[in-house]
N, C-alpha and C positions, 0 to 999 in steps of 0.2 A: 504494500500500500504506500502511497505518498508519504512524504512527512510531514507532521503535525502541524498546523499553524503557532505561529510562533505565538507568545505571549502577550499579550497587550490588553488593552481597554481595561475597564473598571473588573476590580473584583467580584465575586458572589459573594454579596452579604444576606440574600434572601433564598429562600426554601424556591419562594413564587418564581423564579428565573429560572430553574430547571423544569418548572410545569410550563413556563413559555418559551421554551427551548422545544418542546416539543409543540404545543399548539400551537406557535407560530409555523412548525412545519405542515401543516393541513391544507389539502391544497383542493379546490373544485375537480369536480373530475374530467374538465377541459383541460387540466393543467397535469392531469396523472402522466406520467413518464416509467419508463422502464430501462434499469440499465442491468448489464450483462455482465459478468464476471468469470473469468474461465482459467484454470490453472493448465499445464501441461509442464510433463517432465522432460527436459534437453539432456538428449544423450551421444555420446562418440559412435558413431556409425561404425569404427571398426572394432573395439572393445564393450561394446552397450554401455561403458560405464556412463554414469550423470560426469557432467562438464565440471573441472574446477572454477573456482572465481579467476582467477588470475592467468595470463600466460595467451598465445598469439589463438588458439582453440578455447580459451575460456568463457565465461559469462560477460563478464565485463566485454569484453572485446567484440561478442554476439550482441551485445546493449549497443553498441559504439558502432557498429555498421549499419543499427538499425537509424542512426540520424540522416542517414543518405534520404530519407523519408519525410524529412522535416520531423521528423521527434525532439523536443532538447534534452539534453541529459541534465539530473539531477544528481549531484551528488553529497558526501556524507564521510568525511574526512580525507579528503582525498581521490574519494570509490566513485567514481559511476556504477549507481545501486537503482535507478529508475528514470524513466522518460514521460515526458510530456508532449501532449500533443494537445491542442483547447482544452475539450474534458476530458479525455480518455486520458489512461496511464499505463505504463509497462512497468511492473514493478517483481521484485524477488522476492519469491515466498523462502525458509531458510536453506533449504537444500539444494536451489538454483532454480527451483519453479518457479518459470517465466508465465505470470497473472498477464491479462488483460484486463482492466477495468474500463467497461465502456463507455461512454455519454448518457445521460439520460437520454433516450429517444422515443418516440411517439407511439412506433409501431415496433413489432415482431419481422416486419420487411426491414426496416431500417437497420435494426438490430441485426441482421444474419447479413445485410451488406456489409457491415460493420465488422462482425466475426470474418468472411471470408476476403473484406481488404487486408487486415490484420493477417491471416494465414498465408494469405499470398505476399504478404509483404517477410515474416519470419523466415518461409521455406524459401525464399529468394537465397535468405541469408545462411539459413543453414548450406544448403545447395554447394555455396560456397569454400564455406567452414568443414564440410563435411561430416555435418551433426546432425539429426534427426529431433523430430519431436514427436511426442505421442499424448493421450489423450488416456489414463486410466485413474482410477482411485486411488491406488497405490502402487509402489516400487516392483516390480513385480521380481525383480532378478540380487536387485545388491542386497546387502544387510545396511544397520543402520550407522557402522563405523565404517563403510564403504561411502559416504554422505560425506560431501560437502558443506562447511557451513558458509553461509554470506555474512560478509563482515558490514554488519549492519547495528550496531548498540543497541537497539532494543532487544534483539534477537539474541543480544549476550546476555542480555536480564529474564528473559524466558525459560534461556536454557539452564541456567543456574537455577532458577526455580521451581521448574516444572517436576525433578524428581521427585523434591518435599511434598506433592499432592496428588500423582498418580507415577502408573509403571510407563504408561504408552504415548506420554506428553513429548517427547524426543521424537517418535514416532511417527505423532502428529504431526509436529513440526516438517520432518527434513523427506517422509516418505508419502504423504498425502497431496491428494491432485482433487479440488470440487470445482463444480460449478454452480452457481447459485444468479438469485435473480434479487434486483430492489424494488420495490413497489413503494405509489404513495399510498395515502391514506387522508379522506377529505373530513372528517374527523374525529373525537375522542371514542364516540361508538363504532365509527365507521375503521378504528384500529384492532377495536376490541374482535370484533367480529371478523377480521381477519386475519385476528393473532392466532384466535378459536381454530379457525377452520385449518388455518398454515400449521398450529401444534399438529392437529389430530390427524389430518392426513400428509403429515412429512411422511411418514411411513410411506404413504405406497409411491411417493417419490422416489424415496429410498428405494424402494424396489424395484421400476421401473428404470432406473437408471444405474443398479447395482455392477458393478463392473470393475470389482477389486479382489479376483480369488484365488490369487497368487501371492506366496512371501516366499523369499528367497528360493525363486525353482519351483516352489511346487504349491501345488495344492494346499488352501490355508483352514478349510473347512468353513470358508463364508463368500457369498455371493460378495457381500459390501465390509469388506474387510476396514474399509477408510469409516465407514459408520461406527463398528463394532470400535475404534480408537478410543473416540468422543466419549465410550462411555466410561476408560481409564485414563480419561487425560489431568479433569478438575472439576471434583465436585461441588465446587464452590458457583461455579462459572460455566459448566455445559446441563445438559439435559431438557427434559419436557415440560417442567414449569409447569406441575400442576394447576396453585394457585391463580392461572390464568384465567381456569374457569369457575373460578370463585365469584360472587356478588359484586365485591367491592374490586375488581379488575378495573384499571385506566390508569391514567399517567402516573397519578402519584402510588401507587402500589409497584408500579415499573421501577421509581424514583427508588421505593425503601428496597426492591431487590439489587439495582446497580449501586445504592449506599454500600448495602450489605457485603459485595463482592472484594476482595483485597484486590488491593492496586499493583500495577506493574511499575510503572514509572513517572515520573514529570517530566516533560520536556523543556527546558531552559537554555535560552540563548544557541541553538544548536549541539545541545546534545542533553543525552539522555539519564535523568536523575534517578539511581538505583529505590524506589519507594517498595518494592516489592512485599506482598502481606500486610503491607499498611493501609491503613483505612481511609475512605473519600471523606468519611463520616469528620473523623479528625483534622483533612486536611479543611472542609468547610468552617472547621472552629481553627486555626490556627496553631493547630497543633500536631501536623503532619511530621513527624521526627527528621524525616528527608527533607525539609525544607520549614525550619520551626518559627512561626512568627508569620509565615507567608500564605494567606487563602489566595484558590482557587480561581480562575478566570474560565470563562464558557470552551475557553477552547482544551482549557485540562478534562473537563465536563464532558466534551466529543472524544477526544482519547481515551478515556477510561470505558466509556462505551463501547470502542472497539475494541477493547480488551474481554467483554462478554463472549460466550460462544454455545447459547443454546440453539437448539434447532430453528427459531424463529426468532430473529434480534431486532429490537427500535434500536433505531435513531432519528436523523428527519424523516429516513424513511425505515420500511419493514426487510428484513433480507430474510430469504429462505433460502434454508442452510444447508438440507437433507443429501443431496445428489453427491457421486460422482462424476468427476471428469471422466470425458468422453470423446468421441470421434467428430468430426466436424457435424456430419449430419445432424446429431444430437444436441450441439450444442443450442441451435436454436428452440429447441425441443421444449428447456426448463422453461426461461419465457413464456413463450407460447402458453402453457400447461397451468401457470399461476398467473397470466393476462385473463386466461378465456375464464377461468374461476373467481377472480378478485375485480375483475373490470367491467364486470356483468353483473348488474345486481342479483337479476333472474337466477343465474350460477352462484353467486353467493349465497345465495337464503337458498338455494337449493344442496349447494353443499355443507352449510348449516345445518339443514334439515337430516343430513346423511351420517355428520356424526355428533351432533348435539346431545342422544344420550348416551354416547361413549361414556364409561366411568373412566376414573382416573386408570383403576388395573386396565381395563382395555386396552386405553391408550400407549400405556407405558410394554402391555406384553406384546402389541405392532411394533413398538421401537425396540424393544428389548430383540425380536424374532425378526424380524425383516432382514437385516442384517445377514442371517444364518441362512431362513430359510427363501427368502426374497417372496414371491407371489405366492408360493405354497405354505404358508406361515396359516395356520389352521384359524378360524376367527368368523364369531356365528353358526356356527353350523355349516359354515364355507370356509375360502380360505378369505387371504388379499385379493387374489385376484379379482374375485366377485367385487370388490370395493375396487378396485383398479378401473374397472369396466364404466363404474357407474362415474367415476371420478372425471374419465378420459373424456366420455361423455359429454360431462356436465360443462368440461373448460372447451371441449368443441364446437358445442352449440353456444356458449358466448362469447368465443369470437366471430362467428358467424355472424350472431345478432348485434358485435363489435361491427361488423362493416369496414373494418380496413382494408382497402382494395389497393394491391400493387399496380402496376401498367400493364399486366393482362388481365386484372378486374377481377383476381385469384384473391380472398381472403385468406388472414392470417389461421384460420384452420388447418391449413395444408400443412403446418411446422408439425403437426400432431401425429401423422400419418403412421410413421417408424413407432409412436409410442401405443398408438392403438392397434399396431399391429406385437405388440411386445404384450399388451395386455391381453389382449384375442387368444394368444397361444401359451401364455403362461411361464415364457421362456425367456431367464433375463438375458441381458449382455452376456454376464459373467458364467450363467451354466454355458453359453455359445461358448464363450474360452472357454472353460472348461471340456466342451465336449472337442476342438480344435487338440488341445493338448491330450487326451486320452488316445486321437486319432489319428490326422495325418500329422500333425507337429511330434508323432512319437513319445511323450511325454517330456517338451524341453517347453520352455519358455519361448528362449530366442526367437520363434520365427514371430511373435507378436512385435518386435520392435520394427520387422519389416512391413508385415500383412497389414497390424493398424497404424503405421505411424503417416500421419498428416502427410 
């Protein structure tokens, strides 16, 4: 991701600022936007291995060709560590995953021109370099001391801390690949009710787009291995946030669980203030140990938010979180799939309708099972699938009744095709690998860096 805005303007002395930090993000639903986010892992085409940072084949040097583009380079003591371009961004995720972060844009058409300027522009560069990129959830071939890290300071505060709160936080970090979508929200109801629906059906996102069932070589025993992470990374800061469908759910309930969560760091003057485990609570009163005497500014307020990572995150806007990275096809796919569900009222209250008396257990044994068993995860007297179907459905027919029409007068339904056919047959991504490597791949890996790579 970018780096922080820097510090300035007036302090937080009121609770009320962080309640219009978010209700000033409410936007008419003329004004909704959607932007795209997509990870992918860069690799040496002749050893698979992931790219070091450094060196005439490394990341940095892959970031540095990409300016021939008009990207600028950003950098972060010296590093070229991410690019800009208006609003999109190229940034490093820690293990050398090269993020896209797209524009807000209007449509599902805009967005996949978007995604495949971007690919056409990368594999230029690889082409070059003689590096490949691909599109999975997880590493499928190295271990986790085969990883690179990106010399990035926050990412030195992460990784110092991640052990002290789960086993698979490293994991997360240097061998994970999603894609994910931002959505607006026009307002405090109109959040609530798609925080609802984003909780309860991340699952069959999850599965739908499950495509991580390999760890080093072989078979991991899970379609979405990069899901199954999230739930040993930080209990403090991941999961399903029951409490969502509590009563009293809206902004300031939001407020007391991102209070709640420890802090990663402060950002000052260009770089990064070790706060780790310390509370936002105390930095609000002036009593931050990291920085003692000194409250809080809105834009410490944005950062610490992005430091959250349940399946369904505010900020000005909502991000769903659920998916793996994927093949190009796909990626227009997650969009797509939470436009036609959240930008249709009709699909809204109709996917409402579908899990609204999910109990808490339900919800949490899709999240808990999706992961392992992907669409065949048992549920109702059916499995996922049966909710898959009705799901695919429901965001099909409101993009339809969306009416965005490209220049053959094709609505944005058409992005859904590959997923209504994944839910029709029951068969994720990952059983496909899977059944590849049981078969003609002989049981090796390797031939996925070639077959799916971009």
């Amino acid at each position: 991701m970018s780096a922080p805005s820097q510090s300035g303007g007036a302090p937080i002395t009121d609770r009320r600022q962080l309640v219009e930090y978010f209700e000033n993000a409410c936007k008419p639903p003329s004004r909704w936007r959607l932007g795209t986010e997509h990870e992918k892992f860069v690799f040496d085409r002749e050893t698979l291995r992931p790219l070091p940072f450094d060196g005439e084949r490394g990341i940095e040097a892959f970031l540095d060709k990409l300016t021939r583009f008009g990207w600028q380079p950003m950098t972060e003591n010296g590093h070229l560590i991410a690019l800009e371009l208006g609003r999109c961004h190229i940034t490093l995720e820690p293990g050398g995953q090269l993020e896209l972060a797209g524009a807000p844009l209007e449509t599902i058409h805009e967005a996949c021109d978007e995604v495949h300027t971007h690919l056409a522009q990368v594999k230029e560069v690889a082409q070059e370099m003689n590096v490949g990129l691909i599109g999975l959830g997880f590493q499928p071939k190295w271990a986790r001391e085969d990883c690179p890290w990106m010399p990035k300071q926050r990412y030195e505060i992460m990784k110092a801390y991640m052990p002290k709160v789960g086993s698979l936080g490293l994991d997360m970090m240097l061998r994970t690949s999603t894609v994910q979508v931002n959505i607006d929200y026009g307002s405090e109801a109109d959040m609530i009710e798609k925080f609802r629906v984003g909780l309860a059906l991340q699952p069959v996102a999850t599965a739908l787009f499950a495509n991580s069932p390999f760890t080093r070589g072989k078979p991991n025993g899970f379609v979405s291995y990069r899901s199954q992470i999230w739930t040993d990374t930080d209990p403090d800061r991941c999961g399903m946030l029951d409490w969502v469908f509590d009563n009293d759910m809206g902004f300031e309930r939001y407020i007391d669980y991102a209070l709640d969560v420890p802090m990663y760091f402060v950002y000052r003057d260009g770089r990064y203030i070790d706060a780790s485990g310390q509370s936002f609570r105390d930095f609000l009163a002036g009593k931050l140990p990291a920085l003692p005497g000194e409250r809080p500014m809105l834009s410490d307020w944005d950062d610490h938010l992005t430091t959250l990572f349940p399946e369904v995150r505010l900020k000005r806007f909502m991000e769903m979180r659920g998916a793996d990275g994927g093949p190009w096809r796909r990626l227009c796919a997650l969009p797509a799939l939470w436009a036609g569900l959240c930008y249709d009222s009709q699909s809204l209250d109709g996917a409402w309708q579908l899990c609204r008396d999910f109990t808490a257990a339900e919800r949490n044994h899709l999240r808990d099972q999706a992961p392992i068993q992907g669409l065949k995860t048992p549920f109702r007297g059916g499995t996922l699938q049966d909710l898959a179907r009705e799901v695919v459905a429901l965001a099909q027919a409101g993009l339809a009744r969306r009416a965005r029409l490209d220049a053959h007068d094709r609505d944005e339904s058409m992005f859904l095709n590959q997923l209504a056919e994944i839910a029709e047959t029951g068969v994720t991504p990952a059983e496909h690998l899977l059944s590849l490597y049981e078969g003609r791949w002989g049981q090796s890996v390797d031939p996925v860096f070639s077959e799916f790579a971009y």
